[in-house]
NUMAR-958446 format. One record per residue: x, y, z of N, C-alpha, C in turn; residue in one letter. Coordinates in steps of 0.05 Angstrom, whole numbers, plus 5000, padded with zeros to 4 digits. Layout:
! residues N
XYZXYZXYZa...
***
This chain:
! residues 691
216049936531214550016507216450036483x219250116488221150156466221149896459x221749686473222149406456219849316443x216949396444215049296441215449396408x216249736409215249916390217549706367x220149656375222249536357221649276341x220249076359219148876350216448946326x214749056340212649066318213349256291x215849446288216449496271217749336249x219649176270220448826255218448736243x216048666256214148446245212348576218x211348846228210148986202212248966179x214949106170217249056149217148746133x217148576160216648236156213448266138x212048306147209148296132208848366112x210048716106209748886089211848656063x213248566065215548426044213548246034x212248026059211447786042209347896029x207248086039205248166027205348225997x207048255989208748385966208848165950x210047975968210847795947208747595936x207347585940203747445953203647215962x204647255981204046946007204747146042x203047286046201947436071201947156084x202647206104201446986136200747106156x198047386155197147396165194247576149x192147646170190247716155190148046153x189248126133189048436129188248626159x186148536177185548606196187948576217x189548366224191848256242193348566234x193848556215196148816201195449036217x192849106213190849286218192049406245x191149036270192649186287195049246296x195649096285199649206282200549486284x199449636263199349826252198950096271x195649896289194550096301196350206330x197249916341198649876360201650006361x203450006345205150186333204750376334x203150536320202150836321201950956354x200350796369200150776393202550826404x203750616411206350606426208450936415x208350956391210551136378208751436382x205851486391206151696402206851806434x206151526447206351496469209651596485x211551476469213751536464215351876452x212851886438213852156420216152036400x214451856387217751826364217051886338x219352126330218752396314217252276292x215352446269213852306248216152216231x218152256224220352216203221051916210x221251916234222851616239220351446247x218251476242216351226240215551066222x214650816223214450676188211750776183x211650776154210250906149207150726130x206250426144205050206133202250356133x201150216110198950196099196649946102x195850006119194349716132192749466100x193349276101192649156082193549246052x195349386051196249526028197449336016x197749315989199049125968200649265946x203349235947204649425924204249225899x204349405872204849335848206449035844x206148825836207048605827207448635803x211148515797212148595769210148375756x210148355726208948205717205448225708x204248385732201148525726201248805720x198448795701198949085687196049195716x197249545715195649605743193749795731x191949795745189249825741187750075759x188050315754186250605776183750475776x182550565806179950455806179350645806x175950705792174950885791173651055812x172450925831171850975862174150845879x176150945891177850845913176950645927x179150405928177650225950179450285985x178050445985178950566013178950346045x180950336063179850116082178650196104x177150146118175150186142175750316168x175250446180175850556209175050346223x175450326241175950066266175450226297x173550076298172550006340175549756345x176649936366179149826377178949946407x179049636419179649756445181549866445x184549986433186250136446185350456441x183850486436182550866436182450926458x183551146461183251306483181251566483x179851706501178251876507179552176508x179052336520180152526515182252576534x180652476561182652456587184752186583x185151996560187051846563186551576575x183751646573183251356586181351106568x182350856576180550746550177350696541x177050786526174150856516172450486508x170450516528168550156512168450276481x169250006471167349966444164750076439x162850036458159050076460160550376448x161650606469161750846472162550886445x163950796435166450886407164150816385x161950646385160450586361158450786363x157650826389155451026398156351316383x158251286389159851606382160051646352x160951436340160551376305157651356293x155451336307153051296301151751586303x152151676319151752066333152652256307x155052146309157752316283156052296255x155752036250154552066220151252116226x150052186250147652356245147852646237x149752726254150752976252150853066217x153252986215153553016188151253006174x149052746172146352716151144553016165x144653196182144553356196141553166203x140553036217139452936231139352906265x136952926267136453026301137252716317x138552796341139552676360137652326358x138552206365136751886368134751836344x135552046316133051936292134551696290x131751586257132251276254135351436244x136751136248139551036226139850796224x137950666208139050356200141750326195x142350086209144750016207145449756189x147149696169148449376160149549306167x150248976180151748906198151748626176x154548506166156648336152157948126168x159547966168161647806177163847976149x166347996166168748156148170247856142x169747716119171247566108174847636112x176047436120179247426104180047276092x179847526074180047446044181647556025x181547586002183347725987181148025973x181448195978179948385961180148445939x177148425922176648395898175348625876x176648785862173948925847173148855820x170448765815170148615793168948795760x169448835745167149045725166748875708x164048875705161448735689160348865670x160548895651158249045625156348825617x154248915610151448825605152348485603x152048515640152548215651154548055654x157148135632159447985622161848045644x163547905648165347935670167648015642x168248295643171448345639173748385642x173848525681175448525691176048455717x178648405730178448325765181048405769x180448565786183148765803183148775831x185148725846186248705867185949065883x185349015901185049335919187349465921x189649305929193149465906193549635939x194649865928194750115949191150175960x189950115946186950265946186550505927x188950625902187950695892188650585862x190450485862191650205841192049995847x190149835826191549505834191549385811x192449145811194448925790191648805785x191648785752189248645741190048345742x188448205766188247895759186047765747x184547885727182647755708182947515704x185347495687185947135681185546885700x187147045722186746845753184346775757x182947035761180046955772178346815756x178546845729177246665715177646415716x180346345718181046125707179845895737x181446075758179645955780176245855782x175045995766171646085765171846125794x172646305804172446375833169546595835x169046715809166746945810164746795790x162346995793161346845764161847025733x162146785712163646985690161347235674x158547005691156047195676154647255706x153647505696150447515714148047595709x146447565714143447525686142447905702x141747985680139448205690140848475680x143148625687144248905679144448905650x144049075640145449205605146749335611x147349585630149449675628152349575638x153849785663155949735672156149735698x157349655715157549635738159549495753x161049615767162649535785161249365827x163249135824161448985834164548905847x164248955889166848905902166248685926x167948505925168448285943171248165953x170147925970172747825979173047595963x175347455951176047205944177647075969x177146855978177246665998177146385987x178646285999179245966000178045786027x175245666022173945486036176345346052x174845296082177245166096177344776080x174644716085175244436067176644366045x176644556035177744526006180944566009x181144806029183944826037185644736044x184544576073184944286088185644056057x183443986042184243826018186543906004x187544086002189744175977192444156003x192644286025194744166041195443936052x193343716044193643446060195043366031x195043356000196743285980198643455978x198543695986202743725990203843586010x201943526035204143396059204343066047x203642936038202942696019205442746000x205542885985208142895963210243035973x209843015999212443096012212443316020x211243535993212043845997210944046031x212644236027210544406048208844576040x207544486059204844596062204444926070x202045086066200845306059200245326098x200745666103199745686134196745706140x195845856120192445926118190545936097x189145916098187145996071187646196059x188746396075188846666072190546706049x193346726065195446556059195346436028x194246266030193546055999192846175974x190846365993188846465974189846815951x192246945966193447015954195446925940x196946755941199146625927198046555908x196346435906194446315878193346435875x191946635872191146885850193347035845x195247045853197447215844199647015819x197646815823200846595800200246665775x202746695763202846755726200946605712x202746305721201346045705198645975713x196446015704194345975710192945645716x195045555693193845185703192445125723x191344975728190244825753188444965768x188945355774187745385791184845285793x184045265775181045135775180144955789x182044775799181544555805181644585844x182844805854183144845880180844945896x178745165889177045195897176545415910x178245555897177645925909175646005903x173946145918171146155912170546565920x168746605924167746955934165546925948x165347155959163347285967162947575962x160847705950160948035933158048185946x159848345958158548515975158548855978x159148935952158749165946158149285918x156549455910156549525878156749905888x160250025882160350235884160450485865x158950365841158250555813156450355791x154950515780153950315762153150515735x152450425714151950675686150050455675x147750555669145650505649144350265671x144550255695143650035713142250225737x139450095743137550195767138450065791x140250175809140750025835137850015855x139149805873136249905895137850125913x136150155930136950465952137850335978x138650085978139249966007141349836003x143649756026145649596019144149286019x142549246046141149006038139748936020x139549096000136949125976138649105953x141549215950142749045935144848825929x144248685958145248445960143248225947x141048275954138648105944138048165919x138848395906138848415882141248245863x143548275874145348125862144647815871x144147775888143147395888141447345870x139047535865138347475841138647415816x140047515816142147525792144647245791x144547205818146946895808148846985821x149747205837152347285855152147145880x154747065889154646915918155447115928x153047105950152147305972151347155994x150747326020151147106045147947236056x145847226048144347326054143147236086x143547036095143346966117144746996140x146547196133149447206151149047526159x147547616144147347976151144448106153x145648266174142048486184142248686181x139748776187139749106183138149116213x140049346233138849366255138749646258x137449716287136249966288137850156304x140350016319142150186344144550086350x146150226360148150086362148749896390x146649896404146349616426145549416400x143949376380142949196377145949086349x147149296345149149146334151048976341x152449126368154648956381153648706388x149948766404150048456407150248256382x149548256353150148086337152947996340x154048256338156848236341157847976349x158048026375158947916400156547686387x155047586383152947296375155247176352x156447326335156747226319158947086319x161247246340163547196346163946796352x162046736367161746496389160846296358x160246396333160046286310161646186296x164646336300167146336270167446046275x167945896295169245626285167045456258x164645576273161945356254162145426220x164345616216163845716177165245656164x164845586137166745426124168845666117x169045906124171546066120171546246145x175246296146175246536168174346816165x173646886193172247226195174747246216x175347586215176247796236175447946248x171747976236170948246247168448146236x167448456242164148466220164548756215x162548816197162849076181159849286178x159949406191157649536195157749816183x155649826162155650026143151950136148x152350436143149950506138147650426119x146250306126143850226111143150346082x143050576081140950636059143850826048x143750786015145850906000145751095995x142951285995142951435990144451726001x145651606024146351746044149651806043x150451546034153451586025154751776008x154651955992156152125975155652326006x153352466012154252646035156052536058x156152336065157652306086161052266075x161852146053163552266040165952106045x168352156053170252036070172752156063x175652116080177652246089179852126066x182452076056184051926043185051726050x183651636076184751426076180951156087x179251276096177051136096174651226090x171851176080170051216080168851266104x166651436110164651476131162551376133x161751216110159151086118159650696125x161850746137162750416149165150426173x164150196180166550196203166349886209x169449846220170249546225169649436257x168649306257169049126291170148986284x172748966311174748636310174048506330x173748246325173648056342175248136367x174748026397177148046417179347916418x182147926420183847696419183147456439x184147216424182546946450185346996463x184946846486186746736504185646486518x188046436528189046126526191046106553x190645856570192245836593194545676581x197145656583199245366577201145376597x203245126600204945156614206645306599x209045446620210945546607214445286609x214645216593216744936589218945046592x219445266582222745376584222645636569x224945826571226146026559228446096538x228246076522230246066496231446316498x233046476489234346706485235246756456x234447086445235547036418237447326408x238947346390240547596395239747726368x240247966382238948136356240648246341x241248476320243148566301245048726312x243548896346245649056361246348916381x245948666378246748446410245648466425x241948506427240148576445239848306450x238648246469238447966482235847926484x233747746469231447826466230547506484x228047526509227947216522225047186501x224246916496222646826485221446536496x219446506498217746256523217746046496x217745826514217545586502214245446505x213145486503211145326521209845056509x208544986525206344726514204344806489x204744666478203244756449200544806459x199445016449196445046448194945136422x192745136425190345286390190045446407x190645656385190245996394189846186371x187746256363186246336335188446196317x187045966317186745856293189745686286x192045716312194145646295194845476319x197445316323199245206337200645346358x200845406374202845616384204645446408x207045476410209745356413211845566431x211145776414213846036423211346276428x212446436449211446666448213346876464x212447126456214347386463214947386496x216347486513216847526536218247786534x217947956520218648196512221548266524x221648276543224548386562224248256592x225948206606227348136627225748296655x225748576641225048796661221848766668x220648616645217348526644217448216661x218648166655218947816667219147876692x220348056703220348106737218548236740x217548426734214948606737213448396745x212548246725210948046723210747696745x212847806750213747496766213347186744x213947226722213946996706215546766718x214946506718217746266726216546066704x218345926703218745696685217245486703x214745316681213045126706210745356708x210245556714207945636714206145586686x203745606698201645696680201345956671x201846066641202046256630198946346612x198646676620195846606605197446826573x196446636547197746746524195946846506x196447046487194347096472196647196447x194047236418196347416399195647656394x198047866395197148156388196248146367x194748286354193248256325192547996308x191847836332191747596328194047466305x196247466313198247426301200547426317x201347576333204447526351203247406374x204147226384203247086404205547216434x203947276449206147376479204647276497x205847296522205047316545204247516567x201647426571201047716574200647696608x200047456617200047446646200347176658x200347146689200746846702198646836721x198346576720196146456729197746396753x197346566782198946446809197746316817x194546136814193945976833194345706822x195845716804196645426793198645406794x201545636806203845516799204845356819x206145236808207944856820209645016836x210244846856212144886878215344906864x215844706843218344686833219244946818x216945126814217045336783219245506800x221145556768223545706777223846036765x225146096777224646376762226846426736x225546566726227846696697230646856705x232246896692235446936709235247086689x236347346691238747476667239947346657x241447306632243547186624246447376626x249147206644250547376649252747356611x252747076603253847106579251647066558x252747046532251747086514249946796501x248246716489247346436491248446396469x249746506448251246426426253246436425x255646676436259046716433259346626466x257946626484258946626509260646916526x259747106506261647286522259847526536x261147546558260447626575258747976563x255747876580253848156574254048386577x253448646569253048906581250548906583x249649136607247149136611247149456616x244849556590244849796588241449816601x240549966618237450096632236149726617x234249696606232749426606233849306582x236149346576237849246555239249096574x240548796555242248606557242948546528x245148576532247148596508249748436499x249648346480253248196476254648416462x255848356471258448666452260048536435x259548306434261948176413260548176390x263048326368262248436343261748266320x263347966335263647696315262047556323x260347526344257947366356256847286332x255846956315255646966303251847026297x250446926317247647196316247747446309x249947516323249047826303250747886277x252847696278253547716247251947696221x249947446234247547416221245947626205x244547656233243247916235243548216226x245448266231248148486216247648496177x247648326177247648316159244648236133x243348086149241648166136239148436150x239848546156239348846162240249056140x242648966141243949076115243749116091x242348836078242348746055238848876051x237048886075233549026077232849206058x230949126047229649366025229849636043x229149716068229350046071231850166078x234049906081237349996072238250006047x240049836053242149766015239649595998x237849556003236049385979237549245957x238349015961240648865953238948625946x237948545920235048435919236348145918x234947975916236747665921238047535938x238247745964239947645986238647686000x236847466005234947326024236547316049x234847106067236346946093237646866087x236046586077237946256060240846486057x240746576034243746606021244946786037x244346936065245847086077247246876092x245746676103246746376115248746306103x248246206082250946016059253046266054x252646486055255846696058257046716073x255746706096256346626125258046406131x256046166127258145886139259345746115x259245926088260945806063262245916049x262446266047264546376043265646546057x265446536088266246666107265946886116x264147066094263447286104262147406130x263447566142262447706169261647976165x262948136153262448396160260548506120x258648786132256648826103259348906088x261848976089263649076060264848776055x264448556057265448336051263148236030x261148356031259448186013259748355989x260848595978261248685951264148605943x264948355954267848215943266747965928x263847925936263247655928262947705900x263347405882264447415856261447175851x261047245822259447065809259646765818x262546775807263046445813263246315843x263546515860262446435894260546375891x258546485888255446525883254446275872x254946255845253845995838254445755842x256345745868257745425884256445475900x253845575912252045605939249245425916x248545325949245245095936243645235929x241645185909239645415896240745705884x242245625880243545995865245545835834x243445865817245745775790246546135781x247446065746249146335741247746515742x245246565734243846805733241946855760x241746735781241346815796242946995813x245946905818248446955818249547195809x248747245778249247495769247647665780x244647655788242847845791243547875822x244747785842245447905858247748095862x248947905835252448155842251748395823x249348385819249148665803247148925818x245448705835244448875858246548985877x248448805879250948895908251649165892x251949235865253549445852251649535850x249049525843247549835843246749975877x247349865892247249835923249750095926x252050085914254150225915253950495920x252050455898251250835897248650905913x248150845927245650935952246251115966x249251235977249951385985249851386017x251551606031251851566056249551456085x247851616076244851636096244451396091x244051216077243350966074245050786081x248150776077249950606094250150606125x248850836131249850976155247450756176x245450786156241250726165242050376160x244050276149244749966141246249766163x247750096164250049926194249749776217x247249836225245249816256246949956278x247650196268249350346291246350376311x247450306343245250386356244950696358x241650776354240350966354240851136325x241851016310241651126282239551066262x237451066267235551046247235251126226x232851126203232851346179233351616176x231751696201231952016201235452096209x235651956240238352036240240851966219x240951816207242151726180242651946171x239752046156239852206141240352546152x240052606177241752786190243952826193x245152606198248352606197249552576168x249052526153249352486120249652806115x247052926110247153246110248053406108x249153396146250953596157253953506161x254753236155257453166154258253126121x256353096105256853066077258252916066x260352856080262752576076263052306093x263552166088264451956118267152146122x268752146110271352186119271052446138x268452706136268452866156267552766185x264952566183263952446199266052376210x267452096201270352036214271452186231x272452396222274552506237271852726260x271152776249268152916277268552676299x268052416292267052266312270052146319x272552116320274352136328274752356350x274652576347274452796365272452756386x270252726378267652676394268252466416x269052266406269952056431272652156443x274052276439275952356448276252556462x273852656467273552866488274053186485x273953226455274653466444272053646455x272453826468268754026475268254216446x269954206443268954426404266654186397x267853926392265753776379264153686397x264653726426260853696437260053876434x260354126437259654436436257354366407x258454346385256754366364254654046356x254753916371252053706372250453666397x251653746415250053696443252453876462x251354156459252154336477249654356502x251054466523248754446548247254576545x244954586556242654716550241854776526x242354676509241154776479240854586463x240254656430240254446419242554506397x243054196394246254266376244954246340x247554236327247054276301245954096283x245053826296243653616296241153626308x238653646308236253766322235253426326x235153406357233953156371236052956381x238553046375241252886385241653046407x241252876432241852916459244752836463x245752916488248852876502248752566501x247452376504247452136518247251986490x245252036476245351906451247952006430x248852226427250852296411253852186424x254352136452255651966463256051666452x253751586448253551226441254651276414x253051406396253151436360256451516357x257251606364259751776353261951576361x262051446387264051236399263751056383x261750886367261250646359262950796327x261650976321262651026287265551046289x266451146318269151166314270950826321x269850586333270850456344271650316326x274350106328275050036302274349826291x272349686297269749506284269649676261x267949816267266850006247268050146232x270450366238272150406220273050226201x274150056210275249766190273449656174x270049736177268149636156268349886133x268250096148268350286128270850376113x272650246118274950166095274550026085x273349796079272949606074270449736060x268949876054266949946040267750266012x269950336026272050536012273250375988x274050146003276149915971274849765958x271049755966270149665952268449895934x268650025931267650375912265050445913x263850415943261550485955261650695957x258750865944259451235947258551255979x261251455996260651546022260351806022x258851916007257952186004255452266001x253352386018250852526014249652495985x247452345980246352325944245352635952x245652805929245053065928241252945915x240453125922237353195914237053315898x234653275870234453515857232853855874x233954065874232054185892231454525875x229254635882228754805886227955005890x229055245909227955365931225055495919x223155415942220855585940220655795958x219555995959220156265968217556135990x217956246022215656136035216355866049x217755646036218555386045222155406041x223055466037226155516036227255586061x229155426074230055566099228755556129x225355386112223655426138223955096148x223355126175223154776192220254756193x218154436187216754416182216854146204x214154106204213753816229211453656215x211953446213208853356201207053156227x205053106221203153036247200052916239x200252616240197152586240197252546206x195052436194193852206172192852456154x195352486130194752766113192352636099x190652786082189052686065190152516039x191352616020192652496003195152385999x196452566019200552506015200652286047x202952116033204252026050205152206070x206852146097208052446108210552366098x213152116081214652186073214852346043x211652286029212152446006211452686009x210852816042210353126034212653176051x214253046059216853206077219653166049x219653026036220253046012219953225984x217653305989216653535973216953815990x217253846014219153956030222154036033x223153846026225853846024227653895998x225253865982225553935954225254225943x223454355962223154675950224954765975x227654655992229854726004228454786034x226154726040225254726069226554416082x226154506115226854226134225354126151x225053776150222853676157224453566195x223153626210224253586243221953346255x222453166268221152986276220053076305x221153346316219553416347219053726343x217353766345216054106353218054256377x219554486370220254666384220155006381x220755156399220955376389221755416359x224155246351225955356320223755226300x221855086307219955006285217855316277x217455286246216255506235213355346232x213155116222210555106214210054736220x207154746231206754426242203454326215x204654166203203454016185200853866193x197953916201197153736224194653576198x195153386197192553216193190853116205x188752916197187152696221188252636237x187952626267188252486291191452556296x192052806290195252876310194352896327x196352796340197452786370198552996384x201152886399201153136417203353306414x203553306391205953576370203553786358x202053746357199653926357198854076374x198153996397199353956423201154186437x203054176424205454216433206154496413x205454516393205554726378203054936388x201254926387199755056409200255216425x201555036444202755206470204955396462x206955296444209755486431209155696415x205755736401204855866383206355896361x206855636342207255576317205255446294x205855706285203555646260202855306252x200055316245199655056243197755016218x198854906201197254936167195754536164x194754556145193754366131195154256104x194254076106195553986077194854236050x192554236050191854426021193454656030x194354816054195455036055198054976041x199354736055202454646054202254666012x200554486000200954425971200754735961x198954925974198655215963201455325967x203355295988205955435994208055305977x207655065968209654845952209554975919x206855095918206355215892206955435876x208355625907209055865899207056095902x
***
């Protein structure tokens, strides 16, 4: 499960970047379950709230260049029927049960008796780009992107220029806000990628894909001519305008009017048997439409109903998402590749016979670990059955034994390395190269290093971590603040001012301070939180240093004060076994020798002080956060924590004073309970932050 949890934290960071940049390659829902799956695994684990990522499903940050736009009603995203829910006993709950239960819930609330009517709306969930449009007496003035969901980047110009909406719509005088998806028809899509592969260029992965990159371009030219089109399926405020009282009532109201709406694509049913079965009808549909679906969207019928039912900060209550099931797919398995990771983890990866598997090519897929490959009895030559997690990572999830060939061989450990050749360590379901110059993980090393939630070193992509690598020799992260302009602009695609704007990111990088070199290094088991633990309480490298000199050297003063027996040391969640690994590696002279090498280049190795101060109540006290606050991130309220001189702990114990619990904590809730430690809410926590 740990390798599962490491990878999909990879792949969300991977998502979360391109998403940003606007060319996503995958769909808002895929994220979704990323997200969901993560969450999963990392309680399952218990991995503390501090050191989890902290993604926003379909979330879109600010793009320099667009001016951003508060929406006036939040565009909040959907709760989701997922088979990974669990029941109370832990076991997995049907879909039927989980909608049934959502259908009960919002009777409750309308305080309505057991089995009354509740019309239901049932959608196809476009993937698409989300749209919110505002119209005054008919006229299109603005088009904004769903952003975070509570800001987003005005693409007016885009959308126009595209005519992806309509610029008029006949019938309102007043105002009204009017929300959809923008989508890129697959024909049209298919057309615009068959003339880049024609002029050579490469080509676009999805509609999806397409369809943000081009609403997000400065230069407006041409879009017109590509064929981004909508579908608008919500009006969530209106002034001086008579809505109807139904969602289906004002869909047909806006067709009236000239809005593309799918009126033939959505019902209004009476239960939640009669929804899934559309569901499930509609599913056996997606290939036949000229755009992709992930789901369908089933919202309460009649509007009137929505302000009471209300919703949480992060979804509405009067909707909820169904996702499609992931497909699967039988293939051969052709061979096993091996790939090394930034701590010399040895990661196996299947080769297989190409197959279509929602929607794409698939070639490579996950084999997670070695220790699953035997579990599993995987061999090379079998028939593998494959699917993608969030319809997006493609693995293997099982074997087909009544087809495998007599010849099929089994998977081996690797005893050396598939890149330096040197011989493996093998730590519990770890396989490892230890060689520090391996050039995979020099690679890798390094651009780890260079990662927005490390040194954020903007400009130093792959490509150019590559060309430092095999063209100005760089190996280790304090070699890359030697690099000079004029290195820089003798690498392909990097003239002077590209060149400059990296060597000016390497120097504002300087001053990030220890916790972040520390969170840069890929010391194993040093993550953010621990980073910033050991930053803290060692304050210097040079204390750290000489601590972890002792530490490996067998001094008991310095085990005594991080992992004494039976207790907990002055580091809270650093065990004997883990403070063993961390302290030998910081001391070994790899690593020393980088951090000289980061000393002569005038990198601050000292704790960034915080502005702080103490609140009477939160000062002094340990705090736990837990579960989906209403408004705060949990790093912006363990931050606002740490700021009125309280401490944020990633596991509930006796020494914890107070457990932070939002929506759907887990089992530090749990766990505080049993310890009888106070347990507050957000509004309590902002009331104690206040004084």
């Amino acid at each position: 499960m740990r390798i599962e949890l490491e990878e999909l934290a990879t792949q969300i960071r991977y998502h979360e970047k391109i998403y940003r940049e606007g060319r996503p390659e995958i769909p808002d829902a895929a994220f979704d379950d990323m997200v969901d799956r993560y969450s999963e695994l990392a309680d399952a684990l218990k991995v503390p709230a501090a050191e989890r990522l902290d993604a926003a499903p379909g979330a879109e940050q600010h793009t320099e260049g667009f001016q951003e736009v508060e929406h006036r009603v939040p565009m909040l995203s959907l709760e989701k029927l997922t088979p990974n829910r669990k029941d109370s006993k832990g076991e997995a709950m049907p879909i039927a049960e989980q909608l049934a239960q959502w259908v009960e819930r919002r009777r409750k609330d309308l305080e309505l008796a057991t089995g009354a009517p509740l019309p239901l709306f049932v959608e196809p969930k476009i993937d698409g780009i989300s749209v919110s449009l505002l119209y005054e007496h008919g006229k299109l003035v603005r088009a904004v992107t769903r952003g975070d969901g509570r800001k987003g980047d005005d693409i007016t110009k885009q959308v126009k220029q595209a005519r992806a909406v309509p610029a008029k719509i006949d019938g309102p005088k007043g105002s009204l806000e009017v929300r959809g998806e923008l989508y890129w028809p697959r024909a049209r899509f298919d057309a615009y990628n068959a003339k880049l592969k024609e002029a050579g260029e490469e080509t676009i992965a999805n509609p999806r894909n397409g369809c943000a990159g081009m609403i997000k371009r400065k230069e407006v030219e041409g879009l017109e001519s590509v064929g981004i089109t909508s579908f608008l399926y919500q009006v969530p405020w209106a002034e001086g305008v008579t809505l109807p009282s139904t969602q289906s009532g004002v869909l047909k109201w806006l067709s009236e009017m000239g809005a593309p709406v799918y009126l033939d694509l959505v019902r209004v049913l009476g239960d939640a048997e009669s929804v899934l079965a559309y569901c499930a009808e509609f599913g056996g549909r997606r290939g036949t439409l000229e755009f992709d679906i992930d789901g369908m969207v089933i919202k309460i019928e009649e509007l009137r109903h929505y302000a009471q039912l209300g919703a949480t900060g992060h979804h509405p209550h009067w909707g909820i998402a169904y996702k499609f099931p992931p497909e699967r797919k039988a293939t051969k398995l052709l061979g096993v590749e091996l790939s090394v990771g930034k701590t010399g983890k040895i990661t196996p990866v299947a080769q297989l016979d190409p197959v279509q598997l929602a929607g794409t090519t698939v070639g490579r897929a996950s084999l997670h670990n070695f220790v699953e490959i035997e579990r599993k009895d995987i061999r090379v030559g079998d028939f593998v059955l494959v699917e993608k997690a969030g319809d997006i990572i493609p693995q293997v999830v099982d074997v087909d034994r009544a087809r495998r060939p007599a010849d099929a061989r089994p998977i081996l450990r690797p005893t050396h390395c598939p890149d330096c050749e040197t011989p493996v360590v093998v730590e519990e379901i770890f396989v490892n190269c230890p060689n520090e110059l391996c050039p995979s993980k020099v690679r890798e090393k390094l651009k780890h290093f260079a990662g927005r939630r490390q040194m954020a070193i903007d400009g130093l992509g792959e490509s150019l971590i590559d060309q430092v690598i095999d063209k100005l020799g760089v190996r280790t992260p304090d070699q890359l603040f030697e690099l000079t302009v004029e290195q820089l602009s003798s690498l392909e695609r990097m003239g002077k001012k590209s060149a400059e704007n990296v060597v000016r990111s390497l120097e504002t990088a300087k001053g990030r301070g220890l916790a972040k070199v520390l969170a840069a290094l890929a010391i194993r088991h040093v993550g953010e939180t621990m980073s910033e633990d050991l930053a803290s309480y060692f304050g210097t490298y040079e204390k750290l240093r000489e601590f972890a000199q002792r530490y490996a050297n067998g001094d008991e003063s310095a085990i005594a004060v991080v992992a004494p027996e039976g207790g907990n040391g002055a580091i809270e969640g650093l065990a004997r076994k883990t403070a063993d690994s961390i302290f030998a590696e910081i001391d070994s002279p790899t690593l020393r020798a980088i951090f000289a090498g980061l000393v002569h280049a005038g990198v601050k190795l000292e704790a960034a002080s915080a502005a702080r101060a103490d609140v009477e109540g939160i000062a002094g006290k340990t705090f736990v956060l837990t579960g989906t606050l209403p408004t705060l991130k949990r790093d912006q309220a363990g931050d606002m924590i740490k700021a009125a001189g309280g401490k944020v702990s990633g596991s509930v114990s006796k020494k914890t004073d107070f457990v932070v619990a939002g929506e759907e904590a887990g089992s530090k809730l749990e766990k505080a309970k049993e310890l009888g430690v106070a347990v507050i809410d957000e509004a309590e926590l902002l009331r104690m932050l206040a004084g």
